[in-house]
N, C-alpha and C positions, 0 to 999 in steps of 0.2 A: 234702476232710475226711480221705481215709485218709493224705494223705502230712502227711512231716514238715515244718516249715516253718522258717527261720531269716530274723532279719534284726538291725540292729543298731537299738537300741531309742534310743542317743543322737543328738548331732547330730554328722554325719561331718566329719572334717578333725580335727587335734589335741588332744587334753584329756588332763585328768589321768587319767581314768577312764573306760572304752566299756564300754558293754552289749549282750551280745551276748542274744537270746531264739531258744529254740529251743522249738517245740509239736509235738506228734504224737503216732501211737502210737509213734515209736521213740525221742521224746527222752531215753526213760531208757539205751535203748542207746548211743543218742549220745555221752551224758555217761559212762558206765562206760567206753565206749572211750577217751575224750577225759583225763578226771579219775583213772581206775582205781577200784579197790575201796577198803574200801568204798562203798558211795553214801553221799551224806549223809544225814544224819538231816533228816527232811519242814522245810521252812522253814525249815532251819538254815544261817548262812553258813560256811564251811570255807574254808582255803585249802590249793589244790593247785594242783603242777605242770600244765598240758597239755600232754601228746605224742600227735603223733601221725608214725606211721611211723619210730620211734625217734628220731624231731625234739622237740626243747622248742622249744614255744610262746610260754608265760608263763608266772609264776605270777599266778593267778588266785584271786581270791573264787566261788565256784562254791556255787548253789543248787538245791534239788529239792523241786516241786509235783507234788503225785499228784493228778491227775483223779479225780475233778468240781473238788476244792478247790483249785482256781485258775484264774485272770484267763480262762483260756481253756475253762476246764470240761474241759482234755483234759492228758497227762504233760507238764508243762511244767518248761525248766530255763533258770537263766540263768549269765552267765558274764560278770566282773566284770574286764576286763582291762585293760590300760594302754594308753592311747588314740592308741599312736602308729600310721597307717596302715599299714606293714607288718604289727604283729600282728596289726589287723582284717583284711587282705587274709590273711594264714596262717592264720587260723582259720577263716575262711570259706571256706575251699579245703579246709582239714579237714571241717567240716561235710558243704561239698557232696559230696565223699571218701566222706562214711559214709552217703549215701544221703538227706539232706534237701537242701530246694530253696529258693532266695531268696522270702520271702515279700513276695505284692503288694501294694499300696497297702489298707491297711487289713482285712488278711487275720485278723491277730487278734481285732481285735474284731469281723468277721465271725463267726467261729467261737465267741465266747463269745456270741453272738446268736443264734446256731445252734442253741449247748449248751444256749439257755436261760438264760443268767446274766445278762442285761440286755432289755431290750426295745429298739424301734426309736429310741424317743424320748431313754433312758439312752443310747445310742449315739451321738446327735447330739451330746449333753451332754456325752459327753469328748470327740468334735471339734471343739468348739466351746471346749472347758478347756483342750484344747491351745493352742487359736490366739488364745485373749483375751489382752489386752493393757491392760487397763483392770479397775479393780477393780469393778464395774457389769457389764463380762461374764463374770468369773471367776464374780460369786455368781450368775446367770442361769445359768451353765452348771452352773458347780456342782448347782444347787435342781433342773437338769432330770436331771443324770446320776444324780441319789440317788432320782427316780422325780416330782414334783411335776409334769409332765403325765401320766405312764402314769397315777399314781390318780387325776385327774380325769377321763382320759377311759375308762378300765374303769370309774370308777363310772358315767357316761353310760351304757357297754354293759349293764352289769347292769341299770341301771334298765329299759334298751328290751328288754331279754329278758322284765322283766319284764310291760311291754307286752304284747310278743309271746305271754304264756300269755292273758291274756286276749284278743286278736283271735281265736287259733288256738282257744278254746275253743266260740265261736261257730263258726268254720267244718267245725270237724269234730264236733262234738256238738249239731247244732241241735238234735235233738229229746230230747235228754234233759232228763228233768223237773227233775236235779239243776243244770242250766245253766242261770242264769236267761237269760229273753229281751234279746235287746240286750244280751248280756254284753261284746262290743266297745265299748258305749259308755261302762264305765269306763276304757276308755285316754283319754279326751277329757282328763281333767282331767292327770294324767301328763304326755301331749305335750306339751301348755300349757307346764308348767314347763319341761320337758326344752326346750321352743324359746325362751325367754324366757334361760337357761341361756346355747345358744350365740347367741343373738342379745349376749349380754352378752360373751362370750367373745372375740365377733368384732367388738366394737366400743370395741376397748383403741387406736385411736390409732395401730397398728401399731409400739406399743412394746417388743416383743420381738424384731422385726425392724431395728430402728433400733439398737436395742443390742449388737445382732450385728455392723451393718452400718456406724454410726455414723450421727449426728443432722445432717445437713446444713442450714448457714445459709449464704444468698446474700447479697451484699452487692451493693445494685443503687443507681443514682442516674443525674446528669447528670455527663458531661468536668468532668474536673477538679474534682471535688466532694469529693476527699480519697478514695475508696474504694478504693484500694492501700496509701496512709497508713495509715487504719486499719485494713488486711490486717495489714500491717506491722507496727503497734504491738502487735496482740492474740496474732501470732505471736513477738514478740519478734525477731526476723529481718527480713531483706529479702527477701521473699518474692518481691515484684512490683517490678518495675521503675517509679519514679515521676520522673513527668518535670512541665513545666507544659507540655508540648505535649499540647492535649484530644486524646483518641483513641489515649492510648499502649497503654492494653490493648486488646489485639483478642479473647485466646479468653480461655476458664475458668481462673482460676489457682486451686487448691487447696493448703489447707496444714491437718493435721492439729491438732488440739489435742484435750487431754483437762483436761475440764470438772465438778466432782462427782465426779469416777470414772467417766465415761463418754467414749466415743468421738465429737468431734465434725468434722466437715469444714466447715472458714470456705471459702468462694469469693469470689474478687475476680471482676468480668463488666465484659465494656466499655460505657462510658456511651450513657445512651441518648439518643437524637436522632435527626433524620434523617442515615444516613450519608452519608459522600460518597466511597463508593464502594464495591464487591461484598465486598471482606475485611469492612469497618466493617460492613456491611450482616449478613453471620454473624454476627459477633460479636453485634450487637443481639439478632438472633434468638436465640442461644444464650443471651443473659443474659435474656432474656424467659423461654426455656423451665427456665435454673435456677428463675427463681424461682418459678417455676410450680408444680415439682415439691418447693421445696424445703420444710421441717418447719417454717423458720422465715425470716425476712426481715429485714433490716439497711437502711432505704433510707437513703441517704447526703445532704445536702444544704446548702449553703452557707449559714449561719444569716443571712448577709446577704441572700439571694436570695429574694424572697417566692416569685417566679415558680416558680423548682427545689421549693419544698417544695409549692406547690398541684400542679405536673405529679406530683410524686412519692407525694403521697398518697392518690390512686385506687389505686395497687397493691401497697398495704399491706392488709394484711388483719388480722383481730380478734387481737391477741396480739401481734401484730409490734412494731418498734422503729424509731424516725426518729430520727437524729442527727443533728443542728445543727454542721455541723463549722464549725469556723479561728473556734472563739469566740475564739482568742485577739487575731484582729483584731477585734472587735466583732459584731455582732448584733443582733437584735430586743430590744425593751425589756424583754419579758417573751416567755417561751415560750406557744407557740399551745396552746390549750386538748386538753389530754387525753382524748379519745376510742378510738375503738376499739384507739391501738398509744398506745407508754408513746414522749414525747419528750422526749430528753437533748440540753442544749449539751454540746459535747464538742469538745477538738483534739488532731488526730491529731499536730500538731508539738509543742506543751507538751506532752502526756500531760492535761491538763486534762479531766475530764470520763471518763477512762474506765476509772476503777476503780469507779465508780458503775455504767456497761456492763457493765465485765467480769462484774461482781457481778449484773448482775438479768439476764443471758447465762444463768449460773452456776445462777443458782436458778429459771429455764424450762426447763432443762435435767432437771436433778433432781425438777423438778414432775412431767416429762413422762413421764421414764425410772423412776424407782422405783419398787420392787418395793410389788406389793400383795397385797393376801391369796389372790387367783387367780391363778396362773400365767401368762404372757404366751405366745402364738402365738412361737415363737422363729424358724419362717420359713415359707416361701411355700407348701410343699408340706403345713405343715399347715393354714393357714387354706384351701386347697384342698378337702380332703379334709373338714374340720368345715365351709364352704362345701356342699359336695355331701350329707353327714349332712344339715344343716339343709333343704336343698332338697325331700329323698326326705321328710322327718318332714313339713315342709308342706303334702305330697300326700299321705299316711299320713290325716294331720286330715283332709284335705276329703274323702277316700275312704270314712272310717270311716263315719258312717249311711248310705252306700247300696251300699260296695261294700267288706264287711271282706276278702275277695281278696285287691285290691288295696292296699287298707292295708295288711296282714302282707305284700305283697311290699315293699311303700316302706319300712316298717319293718326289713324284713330288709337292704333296700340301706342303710339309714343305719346298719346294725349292721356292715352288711361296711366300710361306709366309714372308722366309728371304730377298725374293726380295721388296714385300713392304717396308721393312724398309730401303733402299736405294733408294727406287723410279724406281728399274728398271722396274716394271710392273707398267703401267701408270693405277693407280687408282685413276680417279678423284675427289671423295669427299676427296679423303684423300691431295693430294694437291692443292684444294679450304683452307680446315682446317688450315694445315699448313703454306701456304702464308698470310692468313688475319691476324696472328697474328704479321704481319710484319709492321713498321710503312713505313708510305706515304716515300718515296725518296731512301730505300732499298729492 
């Protein structure tokens, strides 16, 4: 925190325009060396020459933030230069010149986390705004970097402090007349809610993680059941290799798509059967273990085949989808009754049948992912940490009529818990972790 820091804030390699960001206590010297006198006036853009060692530079757009009031909470400057790698390589030699040092993987917003000007979870939120790609993660990252998990879960803290005066007035004032007896036992009714709370919190689907991470669908069936076809068709590409020899996919083929405004992963997997032999035999295994894992299920199956759709629909599950492919050769008279998964004729060679797919794909998607009036777990290391809050408040409950002690310590461990996920208990591996995932210049 006392040195100065530089890095370039754009993406490296040629552009019209590079950002160079410098933070410390000497960025104002920096800049007076670099730009001359006057400084600019606070937030105002100027343009000036930079020299340095009676060298010109560029000329440059060049700005100045006075700590507290900026990004970093500390004297920061930036410098607006012309993007061609020479001048970034000269002025970064300048910089390191005047006593500042390359800034590491997410050093800045380190330090305005530092300063106080965001919390752990706002921190997440712009590396997560950085890296979205989908308009479903931008507003997710967005809602979380503007604070929509820090005031959900400071109001959980405040509530369990509030708790906590009540447990702690029984343990340290039993015999006072002003303290009624069993004064612990008005936290009962509290807890109750505060765990019903994150009982609700932690039982979203894991839709904040999926948005992050994207929504994965497996496409599973029997050889030659069209399940590369209709890889193919929903990707608009030739994604997979389709042949009419059964067993030409062996491993997981993925292909991105963006669905609603959300991030999804299609998987082709190879058909399943008895292999006839150790590759085939993986591959089955792998496409068993997609679908296992995945959010959602596509089984594939030859709308002539009675045999393919009864193998195939024990491993569909409540929500899923059966597609009756090569209707354009014919089919069953009428489609098999609609139960637990939704069943489409569909051909992956006409297009027949899957703009109906793509369409109720589409809106499972958006059912699953959108935003709702609670904030979503946006990843693993918080449902961790409200996991372990929830666990310690459980014991808190069943402590409280025999043993408030103990209560007010499970209490105090769920209070320390929800403090990790804001960062107000400084635990280092955990913001080592989450910094590194931050690129060089943020």
């Amino acid at each position: 925190m006392s040195d100065t820091i530089f890095a370039l804030a754009t993406p490296p390699g040629r552009s019209g325009v590079a950002v160079m960001r410098v933070s410390g206590p000497e960025a104002g010297a920096v800049l007076d060396a670099l730009a001359g006198s006057p400084r600019p006036a606070l937030r105002r853009a100027v343009l000036r020459p930079l020299t340095y060692a009676d060298t010109l530079i560029d000329q440059a757009i060049v700005l100045w933030f006075q700590g507290p009031d900026s990004y970093t909470g500390e004297d920061s400057a930036e410098f607006h230069i012309h993007g061609g790698p020479a001048v970034i390589a000269a002025l970064a030699e300048a910089l390191a010149a005047l006593g500042a040092r390359p800034a590491q993987a997410g050093e800045f917003t380190r330090r305005a986390f530092e300063n106080g000007k965001l919390d752990l979870t706002g921190a997440e939120g712009i590396a997560d705004l950085i890296a979205a790609e989908t308009e479903g993660q931008r507003l997710q990252a967005l809602n979380q970097m503007r604070g929509s998990l820090r005031t959900l879960y400071e109001s959980w803290r405040q509530h369990l402090l509030e708790v906590l005066v009540s447990i702690e007035g029984e343990i340290d004032f039993p015999d006072e007349a002003d303290v009624p007896d069993q004064l612990s036992s008005r936290a009962a009714a509290p807890l109750r809610a505060l765990l019903a709370e994150l009982d609700q919190h932690l039982d979203d689907g894991r839709r904040g993680e999926i948005v992050r991470e994207g929504f994965h669908v497996a496409i599973i069936g029997a050889p030659n059941a069209g399940k590369s076809s209709l890889l193919n068709a929903l990707a608009r590409r030739e994604a997979a290799i389709v042949t009419e020899i059964p067993g030409t996919t062996r491993d997981v083929v993925e292909v991105r798509l963006v669905l609603a405004g959300f991030p999804v992963i299609l998987a082709d997997t190879a058909g399943l059967r008895e292999a006839a032999d150790l590759v085939e035999a993986e591959g089955v295994r792998r496409a068993l273990a997609r679908a296992e894992d995945a959010d959602l299920r596509i089984g594939v199956a030859d709308g002539r085949a009675p045999e393919e759709i009864a193998a195939l629909a024990p491993r569909l599950r409540d929500g899923d989808i059966l597609a009756l492919n090569k209707a354009d050769l014919g089919g069953p008279d009428q489609l098999p009754p609609e139960g637990r998964f939704l069943t489409l004729a569909v051909s992956a060679k006409t297009g027949s049948g899957l703009a109906a797919l793509e369409k109720h794909l589409e809106s499972l998607v958006a059912e699953r992912l959108s935003a709702r009036e609670t904030p979503a777990l946006s990843r693993a290391r918080h449902r961790l940490a409200v996991q372990e809050a929830r666990a310690a408040l459980e014991r808190a409950l069943g402590a409280l009529s025999r043993a408030p002690e103990l209560a007010g310590e499970d209490a105090r461990l769920a209070v320390r818990a929800l403090e990790t996920l804001t960062g107000r208990v400084d635990v280092e591996d955990i913001l080592d972790r989450v910094f590194a995932q931050f690129c060089i210049g943020k």
